[in-house]
C-alpha positions as CSV (number, residue, x, y, z in Angstrom):
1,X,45.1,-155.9,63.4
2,X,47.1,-158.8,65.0
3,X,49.4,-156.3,66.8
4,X,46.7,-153.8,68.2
5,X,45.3,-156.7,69.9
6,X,48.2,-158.0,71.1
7,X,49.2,-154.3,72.8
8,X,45.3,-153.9,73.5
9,X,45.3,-157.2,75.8
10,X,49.1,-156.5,77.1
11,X,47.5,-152.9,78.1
12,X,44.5,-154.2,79.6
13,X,46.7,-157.1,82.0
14,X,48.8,-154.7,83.5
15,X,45.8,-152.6,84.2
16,X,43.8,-155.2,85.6
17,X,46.7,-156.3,87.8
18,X,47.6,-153.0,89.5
19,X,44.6,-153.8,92.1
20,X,45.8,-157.3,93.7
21,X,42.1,-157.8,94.0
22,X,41.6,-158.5,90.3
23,X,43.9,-161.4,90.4
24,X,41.2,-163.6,90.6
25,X,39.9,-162.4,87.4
26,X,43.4,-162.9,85.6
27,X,43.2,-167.1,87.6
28,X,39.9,-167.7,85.9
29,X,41.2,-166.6,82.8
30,X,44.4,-168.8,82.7
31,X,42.3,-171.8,84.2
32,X,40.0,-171.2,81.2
33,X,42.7,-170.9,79.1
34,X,45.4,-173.8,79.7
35,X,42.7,-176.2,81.5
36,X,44.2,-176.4,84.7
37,X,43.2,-175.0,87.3
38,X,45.8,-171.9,88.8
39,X,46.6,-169.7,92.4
40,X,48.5,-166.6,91.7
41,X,50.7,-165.9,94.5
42,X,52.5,-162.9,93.5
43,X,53.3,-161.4,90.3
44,X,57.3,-160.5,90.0
């Protein structure tokens, strides 16, 4: 189970970030995440 998540979530990040609009939605997670709050500025 531990490696169809892993490839689930990896899948569903890249999806999310082909619209530049949903990068909000990856911040908020990260901020959630670490505890510190987060801007993404471009993804390389």
């Amino acid at each position: 189970m531990g490696k169809d998540f892993l490839v689930r979530f990896d899948f569903a990040i890249k999806k999310l970030l082909r619209n530049k609009a949903n990068f909000g939605i990856l911040e908020g997670f990260i901020e959630v995440f670490l505890g510190k709050k987060c801007k993404i500025q471009e993804i390389l």
